[in-house]
DOGUFI-192709 format. One line per field, with one value per residue (C-alpha): residue in one letter; chain; x, y negated, z negated. Coordinates in Angstrom, 3 decimals, padded with zeros to 6 digits, m for minus. Layout:
residu <- (A ...)
chaine <- (A ...)
xx <- (X ...)
yy <- (Y ...)
zz <- (Z ...)
This chain:
residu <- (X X X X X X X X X X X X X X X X X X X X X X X X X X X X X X X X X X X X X X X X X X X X X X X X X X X X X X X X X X X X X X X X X X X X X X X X X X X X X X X X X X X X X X X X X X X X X X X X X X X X X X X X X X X X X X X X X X X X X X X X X X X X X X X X X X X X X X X X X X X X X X X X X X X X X X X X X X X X X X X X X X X X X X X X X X X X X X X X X X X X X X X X X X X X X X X X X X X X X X X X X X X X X X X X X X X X X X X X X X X X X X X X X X X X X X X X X X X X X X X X X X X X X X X X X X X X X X X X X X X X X X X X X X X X X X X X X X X X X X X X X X X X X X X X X X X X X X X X X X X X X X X X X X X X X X X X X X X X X X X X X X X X X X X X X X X X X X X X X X X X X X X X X X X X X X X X X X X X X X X X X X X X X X X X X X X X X X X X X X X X X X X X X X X X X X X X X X X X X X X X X X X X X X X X X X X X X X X X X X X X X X X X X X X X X X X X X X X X X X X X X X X X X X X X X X X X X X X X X X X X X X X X X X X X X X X X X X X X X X X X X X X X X X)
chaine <- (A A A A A A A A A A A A A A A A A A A A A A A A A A A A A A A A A A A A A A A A A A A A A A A A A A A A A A A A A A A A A A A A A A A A A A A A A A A A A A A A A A A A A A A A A A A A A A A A A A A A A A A A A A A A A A A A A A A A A A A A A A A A A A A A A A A A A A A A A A A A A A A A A A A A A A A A A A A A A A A A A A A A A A A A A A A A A A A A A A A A A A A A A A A A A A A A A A A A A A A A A A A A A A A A A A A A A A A A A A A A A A A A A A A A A A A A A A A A A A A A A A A A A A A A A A A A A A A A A A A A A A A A A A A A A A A A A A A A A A A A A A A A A A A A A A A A A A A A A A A A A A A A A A A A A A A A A A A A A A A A A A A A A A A A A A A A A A A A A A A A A A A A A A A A A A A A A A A A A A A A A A A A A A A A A A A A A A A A A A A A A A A A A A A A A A A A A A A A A A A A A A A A A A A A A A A A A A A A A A A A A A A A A A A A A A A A A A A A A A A A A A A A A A A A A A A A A A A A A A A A A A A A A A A A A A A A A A A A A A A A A A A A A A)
xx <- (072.166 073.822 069.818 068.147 070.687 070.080 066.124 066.816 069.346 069.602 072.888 074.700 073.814 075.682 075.976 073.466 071.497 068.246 066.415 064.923 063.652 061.607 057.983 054.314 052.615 049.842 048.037 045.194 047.075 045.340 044.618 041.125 038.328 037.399 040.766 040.687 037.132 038.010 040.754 037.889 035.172 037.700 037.571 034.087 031.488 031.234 033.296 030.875 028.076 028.083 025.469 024.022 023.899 027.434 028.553 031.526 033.797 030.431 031.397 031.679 035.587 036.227 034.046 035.042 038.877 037.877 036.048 039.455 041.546 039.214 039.517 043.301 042.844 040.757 043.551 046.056 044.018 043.309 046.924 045.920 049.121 052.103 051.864 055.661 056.994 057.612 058.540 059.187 059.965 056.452 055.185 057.374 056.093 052.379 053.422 055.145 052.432 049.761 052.293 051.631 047.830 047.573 049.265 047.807 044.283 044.748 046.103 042.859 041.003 042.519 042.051 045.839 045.166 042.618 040.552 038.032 034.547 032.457 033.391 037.472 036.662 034.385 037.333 040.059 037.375 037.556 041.183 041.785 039.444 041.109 044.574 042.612 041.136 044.786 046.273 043.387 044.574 048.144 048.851 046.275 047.654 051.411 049.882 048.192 051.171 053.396 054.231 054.421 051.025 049.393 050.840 049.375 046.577 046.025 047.079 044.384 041.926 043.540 043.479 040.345 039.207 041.800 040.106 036.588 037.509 039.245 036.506 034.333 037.075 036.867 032.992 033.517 035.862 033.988 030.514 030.549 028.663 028.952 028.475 029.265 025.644 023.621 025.966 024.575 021.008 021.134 022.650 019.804 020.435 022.930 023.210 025.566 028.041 029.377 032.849 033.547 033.925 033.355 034.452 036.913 037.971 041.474 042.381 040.220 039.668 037.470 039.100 037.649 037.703 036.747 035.599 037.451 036.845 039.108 041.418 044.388 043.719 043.006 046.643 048.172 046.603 046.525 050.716 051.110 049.890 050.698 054.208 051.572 050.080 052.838 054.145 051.106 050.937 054.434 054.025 050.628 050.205 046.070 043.389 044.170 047.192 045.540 043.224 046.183 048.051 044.404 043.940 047.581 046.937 043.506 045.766 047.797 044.515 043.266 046.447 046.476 042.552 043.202 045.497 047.261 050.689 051.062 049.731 052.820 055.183 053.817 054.444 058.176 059.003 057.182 058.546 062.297 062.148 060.429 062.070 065.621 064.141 062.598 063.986 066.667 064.404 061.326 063.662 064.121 060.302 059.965 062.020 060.578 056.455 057.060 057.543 055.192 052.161 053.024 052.873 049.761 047.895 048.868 047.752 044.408 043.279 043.227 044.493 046.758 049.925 048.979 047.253 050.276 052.736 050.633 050.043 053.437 054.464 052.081 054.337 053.163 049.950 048.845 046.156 046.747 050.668 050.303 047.303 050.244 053.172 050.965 049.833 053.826 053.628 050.479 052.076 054.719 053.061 050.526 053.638 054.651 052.034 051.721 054.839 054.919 051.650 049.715 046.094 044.528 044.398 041.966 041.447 042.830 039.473 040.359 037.229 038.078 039.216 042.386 044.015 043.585 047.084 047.764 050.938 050.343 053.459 052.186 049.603 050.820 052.731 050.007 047.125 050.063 052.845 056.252 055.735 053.220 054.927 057.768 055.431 053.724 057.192 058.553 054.828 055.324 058.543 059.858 057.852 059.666 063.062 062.881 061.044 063.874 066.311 064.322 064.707 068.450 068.505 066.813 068.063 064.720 063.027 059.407 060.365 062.956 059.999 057.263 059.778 060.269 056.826 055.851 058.648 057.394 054.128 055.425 057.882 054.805 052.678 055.510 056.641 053.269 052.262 054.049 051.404 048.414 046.966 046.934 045.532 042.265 041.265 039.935 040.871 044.530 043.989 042.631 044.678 048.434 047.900 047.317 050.850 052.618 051.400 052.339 055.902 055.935 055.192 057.762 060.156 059.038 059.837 063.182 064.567 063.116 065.396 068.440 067.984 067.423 070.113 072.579 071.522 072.069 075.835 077.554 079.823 083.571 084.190 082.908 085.568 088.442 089.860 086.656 087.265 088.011 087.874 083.827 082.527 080.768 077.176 076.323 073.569 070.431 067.016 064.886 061.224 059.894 062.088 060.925 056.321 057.322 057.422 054.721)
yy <- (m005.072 m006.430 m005.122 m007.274 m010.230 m009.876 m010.218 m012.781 m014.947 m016.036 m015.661 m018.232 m020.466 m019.720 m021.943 m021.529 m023.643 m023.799 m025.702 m021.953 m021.485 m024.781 m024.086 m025.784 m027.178 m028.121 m025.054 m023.441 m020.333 m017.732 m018.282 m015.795 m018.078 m016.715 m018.179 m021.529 m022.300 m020.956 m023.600 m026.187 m024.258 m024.835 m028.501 m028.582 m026.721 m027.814 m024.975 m025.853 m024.278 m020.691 m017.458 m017.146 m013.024 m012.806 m015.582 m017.849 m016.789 m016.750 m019.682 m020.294 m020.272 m017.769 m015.002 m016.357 m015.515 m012.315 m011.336 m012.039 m009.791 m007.243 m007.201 m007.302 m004.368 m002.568 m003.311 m001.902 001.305 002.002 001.220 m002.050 m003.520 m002.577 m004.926 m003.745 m004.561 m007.874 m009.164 m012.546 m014.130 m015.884 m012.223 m011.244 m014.098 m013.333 m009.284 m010.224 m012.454 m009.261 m007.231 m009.513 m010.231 m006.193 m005.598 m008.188 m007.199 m003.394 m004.764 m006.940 m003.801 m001.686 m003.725 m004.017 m008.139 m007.304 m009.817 m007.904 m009.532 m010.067 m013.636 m011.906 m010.036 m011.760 m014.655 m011.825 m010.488 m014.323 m014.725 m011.268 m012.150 m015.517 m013.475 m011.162 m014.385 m016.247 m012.827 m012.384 m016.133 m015.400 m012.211 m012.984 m016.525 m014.710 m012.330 m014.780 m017.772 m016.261 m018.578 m022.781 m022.907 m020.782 m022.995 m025.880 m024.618 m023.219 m026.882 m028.646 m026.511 m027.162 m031.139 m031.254 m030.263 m032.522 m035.705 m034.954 m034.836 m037.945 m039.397 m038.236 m039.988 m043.287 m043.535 m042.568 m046.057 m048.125 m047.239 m045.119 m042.673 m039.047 m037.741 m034.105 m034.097 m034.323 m031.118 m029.517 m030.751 m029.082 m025.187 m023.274 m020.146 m021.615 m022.797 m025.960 m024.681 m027.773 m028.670 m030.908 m034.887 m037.221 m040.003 m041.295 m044.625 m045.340 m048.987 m051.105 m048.483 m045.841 m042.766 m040.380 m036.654 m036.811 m032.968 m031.454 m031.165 m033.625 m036.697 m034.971 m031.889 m034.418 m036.149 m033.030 m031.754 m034.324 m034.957 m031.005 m031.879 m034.900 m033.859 m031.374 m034.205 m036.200 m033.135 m032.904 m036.232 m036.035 m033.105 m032.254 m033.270 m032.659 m034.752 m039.077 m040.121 m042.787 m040.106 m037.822 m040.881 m042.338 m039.094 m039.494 m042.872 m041.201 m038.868 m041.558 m043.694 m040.859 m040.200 m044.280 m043.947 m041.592 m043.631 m040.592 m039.976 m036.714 m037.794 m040.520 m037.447 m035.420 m038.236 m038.701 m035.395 m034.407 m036.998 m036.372 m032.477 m033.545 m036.233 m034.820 m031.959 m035.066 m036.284 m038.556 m040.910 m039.914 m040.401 m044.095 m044.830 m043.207 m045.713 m048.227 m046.956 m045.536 m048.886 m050.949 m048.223 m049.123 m052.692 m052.609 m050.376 m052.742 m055.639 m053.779 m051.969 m054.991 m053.872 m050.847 m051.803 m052.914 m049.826 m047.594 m049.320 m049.220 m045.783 m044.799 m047.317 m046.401 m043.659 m042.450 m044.556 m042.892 m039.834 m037.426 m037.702 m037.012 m033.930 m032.431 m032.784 m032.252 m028.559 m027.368 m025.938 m024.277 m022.435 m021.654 m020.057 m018.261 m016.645 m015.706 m013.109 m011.579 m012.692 m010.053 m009.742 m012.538 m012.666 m011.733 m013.393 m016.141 m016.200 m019.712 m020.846 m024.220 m025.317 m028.916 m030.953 m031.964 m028.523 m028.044 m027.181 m029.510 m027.212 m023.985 m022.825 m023.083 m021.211 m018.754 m018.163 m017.863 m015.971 m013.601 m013.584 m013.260 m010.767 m013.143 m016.318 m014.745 m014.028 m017.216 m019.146 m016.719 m017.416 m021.357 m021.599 m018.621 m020.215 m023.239 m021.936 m019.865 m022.663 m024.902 m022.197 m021.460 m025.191 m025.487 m022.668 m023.954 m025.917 m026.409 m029.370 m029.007 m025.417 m027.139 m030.087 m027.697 m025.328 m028.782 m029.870 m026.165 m026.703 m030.222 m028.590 m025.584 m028.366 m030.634 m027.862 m026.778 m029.734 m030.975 m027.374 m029.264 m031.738 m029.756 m026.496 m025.796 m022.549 m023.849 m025.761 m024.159 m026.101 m026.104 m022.543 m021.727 m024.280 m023.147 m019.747 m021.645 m023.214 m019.619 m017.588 m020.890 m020.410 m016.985 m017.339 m020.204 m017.686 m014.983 m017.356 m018.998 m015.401 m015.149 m017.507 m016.416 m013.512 m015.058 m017.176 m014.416 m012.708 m015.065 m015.737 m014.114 m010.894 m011.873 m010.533 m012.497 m015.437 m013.276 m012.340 m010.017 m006.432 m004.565 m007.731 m008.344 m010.289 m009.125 m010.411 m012.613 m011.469 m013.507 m013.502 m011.004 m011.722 m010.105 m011.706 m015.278 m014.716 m016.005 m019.823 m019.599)
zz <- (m179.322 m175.679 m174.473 m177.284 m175.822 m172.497 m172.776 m175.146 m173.396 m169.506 m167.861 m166.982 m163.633 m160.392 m157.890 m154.609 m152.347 m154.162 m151.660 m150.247 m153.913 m154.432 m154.482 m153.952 m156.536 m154.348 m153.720 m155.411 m157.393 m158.168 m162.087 m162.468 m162.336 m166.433 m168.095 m166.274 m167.641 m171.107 m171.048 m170.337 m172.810 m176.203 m175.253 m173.899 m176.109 m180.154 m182.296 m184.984 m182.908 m183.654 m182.549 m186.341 m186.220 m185.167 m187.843 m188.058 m185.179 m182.683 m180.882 m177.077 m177.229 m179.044 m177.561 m174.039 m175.323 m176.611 m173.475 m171.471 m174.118 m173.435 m169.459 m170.080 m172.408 m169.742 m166.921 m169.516 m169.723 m165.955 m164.299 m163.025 m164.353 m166.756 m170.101 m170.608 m167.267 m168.439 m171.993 m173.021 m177.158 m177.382 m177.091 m179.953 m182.290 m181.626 m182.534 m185.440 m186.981 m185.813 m187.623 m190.987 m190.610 m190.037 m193.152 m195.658 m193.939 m195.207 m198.189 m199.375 m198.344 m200.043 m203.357 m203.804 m203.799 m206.422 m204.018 m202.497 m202.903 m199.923 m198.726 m199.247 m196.091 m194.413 m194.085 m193.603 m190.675 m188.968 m189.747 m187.483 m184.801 m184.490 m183.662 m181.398 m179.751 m179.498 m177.855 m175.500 m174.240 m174.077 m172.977 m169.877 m169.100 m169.120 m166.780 m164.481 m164.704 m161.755 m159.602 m160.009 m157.967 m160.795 m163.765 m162.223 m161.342 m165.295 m166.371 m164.236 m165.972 m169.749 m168.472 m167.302 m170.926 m172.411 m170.898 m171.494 m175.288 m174.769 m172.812 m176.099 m178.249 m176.028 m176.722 m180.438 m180.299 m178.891 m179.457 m182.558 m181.283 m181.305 m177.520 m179.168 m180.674 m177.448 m176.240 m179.698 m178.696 m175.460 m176.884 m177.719 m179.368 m181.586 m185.223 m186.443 m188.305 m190.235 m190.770 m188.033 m188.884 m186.024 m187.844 m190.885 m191.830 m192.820 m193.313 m191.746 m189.049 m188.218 m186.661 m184.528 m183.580 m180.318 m179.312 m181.786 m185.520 m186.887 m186.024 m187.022 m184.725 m181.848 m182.302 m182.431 m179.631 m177.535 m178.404 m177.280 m173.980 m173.134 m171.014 m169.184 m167.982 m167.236 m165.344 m163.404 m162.727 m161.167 m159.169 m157.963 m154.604 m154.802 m155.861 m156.154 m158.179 m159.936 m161.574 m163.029 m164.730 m166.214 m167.404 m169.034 m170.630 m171.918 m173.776 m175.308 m176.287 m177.635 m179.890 m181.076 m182.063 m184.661 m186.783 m187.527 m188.567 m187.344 m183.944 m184.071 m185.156 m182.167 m179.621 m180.859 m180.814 m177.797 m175.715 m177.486 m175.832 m173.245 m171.092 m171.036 m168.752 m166.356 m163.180 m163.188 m161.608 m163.954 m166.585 m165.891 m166.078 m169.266 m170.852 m169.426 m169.627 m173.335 m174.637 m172.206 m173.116 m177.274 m177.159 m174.408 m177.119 m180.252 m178.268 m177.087 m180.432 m183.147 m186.459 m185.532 m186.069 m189.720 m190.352 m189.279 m191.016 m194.344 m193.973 m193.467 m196.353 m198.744 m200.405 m203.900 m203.330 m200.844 m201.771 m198.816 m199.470 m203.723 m202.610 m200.507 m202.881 m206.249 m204.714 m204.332 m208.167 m207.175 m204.257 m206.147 m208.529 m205.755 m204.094 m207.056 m208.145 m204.404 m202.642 m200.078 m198.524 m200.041 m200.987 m197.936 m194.113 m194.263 m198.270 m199.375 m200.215 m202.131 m204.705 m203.919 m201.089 m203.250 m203.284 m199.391 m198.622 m195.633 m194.127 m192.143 m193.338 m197.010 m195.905 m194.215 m197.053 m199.746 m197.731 m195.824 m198.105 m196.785 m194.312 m192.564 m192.906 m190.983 m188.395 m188.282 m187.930 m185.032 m183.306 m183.779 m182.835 m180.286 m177.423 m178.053 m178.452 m175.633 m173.075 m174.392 m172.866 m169.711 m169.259 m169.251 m167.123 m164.616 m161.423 m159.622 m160.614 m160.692 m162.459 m165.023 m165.799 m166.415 m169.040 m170.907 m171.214 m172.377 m174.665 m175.654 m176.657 m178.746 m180.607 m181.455 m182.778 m184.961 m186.393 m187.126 m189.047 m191.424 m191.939 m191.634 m191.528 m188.035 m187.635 m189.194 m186.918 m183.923 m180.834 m181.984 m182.390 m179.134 m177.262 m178.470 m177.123 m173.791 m174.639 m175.340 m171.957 m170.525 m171.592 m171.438 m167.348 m166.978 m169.129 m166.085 m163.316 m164.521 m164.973 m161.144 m159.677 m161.601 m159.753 m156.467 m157.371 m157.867 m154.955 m152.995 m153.639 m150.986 m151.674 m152.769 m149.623 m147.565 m148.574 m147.324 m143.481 m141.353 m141.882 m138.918 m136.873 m137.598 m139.812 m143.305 m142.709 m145.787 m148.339 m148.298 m149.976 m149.335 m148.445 m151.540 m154.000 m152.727 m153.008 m156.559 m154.405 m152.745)
């Protein structure tokens, strides 16, 4: 139990000068060359492009995040690093929620659902190499986040993907026209899916999806990392200024063109975790940017204000508020027959778009019964938690931002599970794995510099008389503990 606590809990602070610990976030890093552009590819190429013979999970992404679990599997194998020298609680959600797809996958097999027809496994098959796909991203980007030059150099790359979908998103707006399909044009090889919608109208707007599949999944995702940006934009010393806080405000376009109430519950929460962990000075602009950036975008995007406020007024009336409370008896009553393992990963297959279950946690709980819905909560909200407590931990300040805008991200993709089925969608998918080894690495590092901290408090003895008339030399940080800065 104390060993469980310990890897679980930092110790508390100790005073020491931390100026020798502060880091560069200016340098390259050395984030493999493979992870970085599968951080652009999930924003980049279509996920309703697939490779026909391989089927639904033959996308660009996915293989790409496959291929990296593999070369971390093969590194495993040969000694080229120990996957249980270092542990953090993101790790232990994604285990727990393999743990519960493993066992509702033999389950359906087996015919103990009773569910067992071809398109059963076939969506149980996707559903496990989607978890395969999210560990291949995580475990790698724990291993390759070491130091703060690697996080931002991993960020850049998420970013840089970020803003081209919001660049898509912008022209959607405007224009309404769909960039995405000249990308499709120009794949050969591959087949269109279906399932993505470019456009919606709500109100007496039209809402837009940007690169991803839906305008929900682009608020969500671009609330998740939006304090990434804003962290980058405080602290990267590379590239033109200008550029990282346009790319910011592209993120916050991006959320308002969706019309989306989750996107508005991701931006409140984000920002809520997010900007305690700022600089005092940082601090002071977000109160005065947060509300300067609203009313510039009500004054810019005619008719947004009245469509928010009748979409979060509509109450009963509105259809995609009765769809989610009407389907409550039918979970209910779906738990009820396989509470424990569910009816398979994957194998909520509604008949109608009305009994879409529009909350991951719903669904979780129907398709992987109890034992998976425990997983699925520990994988949405460890890396959270535990950024959250990396954060207070930590006294550096470009180390203490980048904890709380990890945390920021795991917080929005939590709360907004509540609103719609996350895990369907596949650059929320494929991006929040980015947002666990993300945490997991900051997690690495903050434990780091408690160490350096502690070792660099000088022996008790040193505050008494010499012994033996000479002076006890004071301890100081050795070379090796410090290559974490650099």
């Amino acid at each position: 139990m104390r060993a469980t606590r310990r890897s679980l809990i930092f110790p508390p602070a100790r005073e020491v000068q931390l100026h020798d610990l502060v880091g560069s976030t200016s340098d390259a890093g050395h984030v493999s060359l493979l992870l970085k552009f599968a951080a652009f590819a999930v924003f980049f190429f279509p996920s309703n492009m697939i490779i026909k013979p391989i089927g639904a999970v033959g996308t660009i992404p996915i293989m790409l995040a496959l291929l990296l679990l593999a070369f971390w599997l093969c590194s495993a194998l040969f000694g080229l690093h120990n996957p249980f020298r270092t542990s953090h609680p993101g790790r232990l959600g994604l285990g727990l929620l393999w743990v519960g797809t493993c066992a509702s996958y033999v389950a359906l097999f087996s015919g103990f659902t009773g569910n067992t027809n071809v398109s059963a496994q076939a969506a149980a098959d996707r559903w496990l190499i989607l978890i395969l796909a999210s560990a291949g991203i995580a475990l790698v980007a724990t291993e390759a986040v070491r130091t703060l030059n690697d996080a931002m150099s991993l960020v850049r790359a998420i970013l840089a993907g970020a803003f081209f979908c919001c660049l898509v998103a912008l022209v959607q707006f405007l224009f309404r026209v769909n960039p995405m399909v000249w990308i499709q044009e120009a794949m050969p090889g591959f087949t269109d899916n279906g399932g993505n919608t470019a456009f919606q109208v709500r109100g007496f707007m039209t809402r837009v999806a940007g690169s991803t599949f839906h305008s929900i999944e682009l608020a969500v995702v671009c609330s998740m990392l939006l304090p990434l940006s804003i962290w980058r934009g405080i602290y990267d010393r590379t590239g033109h200024k200008w550029l990282h806080w346009a790319g910011t405000g592209l993120l916050v376009v991006a959320i308002a063109s969706t019309v989306s109430r989750s996107g508005v519950l991701g931006l409140v929460v984000g920002m809520l975790v997010f900007i305690p962990f700022l600089p005092r000075v940082a601090r002071r602009w977000a109160l005065v940017a947060a509300p300067t950036a609203m009313a510039a975008l009500f004054v810019a995007i005619p008719g947004l204000v009245g469509t928010l406020t009748s979409s979060f007024t509509a109450g009963q009336s509105d259809p995609s508020l009765t769809t989610r409370t009407n389907n409550y008896p039918r979970v209910a009553e779906m738990f009820g027959e396989l509470p424990f393992l569910g009816l398979g990963p994957g194998n909520y297959l509604p008949d109608n778009a009305l009994h879409i279950l529009d909350n991951q946690y719903l669904n979780s709980l129907v398709t992987l019964g109890l034992v998976g819905f425990i997983g699925m909560v520990a994988y949405l909200v460890l890396p959270f938690t535990s950024s959250v407590l990396a954060a207070r931990a930590s006294r550096l300040p470009a180390l203490r931002s980048l904890a709380g805008a990890v945390a920021a991200g795991g917080a929005v993709a939590a709360a907004c599970s509540l609103t719609f089925d996350s895990m369907a969608f596949p650059v929320f998918a494929l991006v929040y794995p980015f947002i666990v080894g993300l945490g997991g690495g900051t997690w690495t590092m903050v434990r780091r510099e408690i160490e350096l901290r502690e070792s660099a408090v000088p022996h008790q003895e040193t505050g008494g008389p010499p012994r033996n008339g000479l002076p006890v030399k004071p301890s100081t940080l050795n070379e090796e503990a410090i290559t974490w800065t650099r």
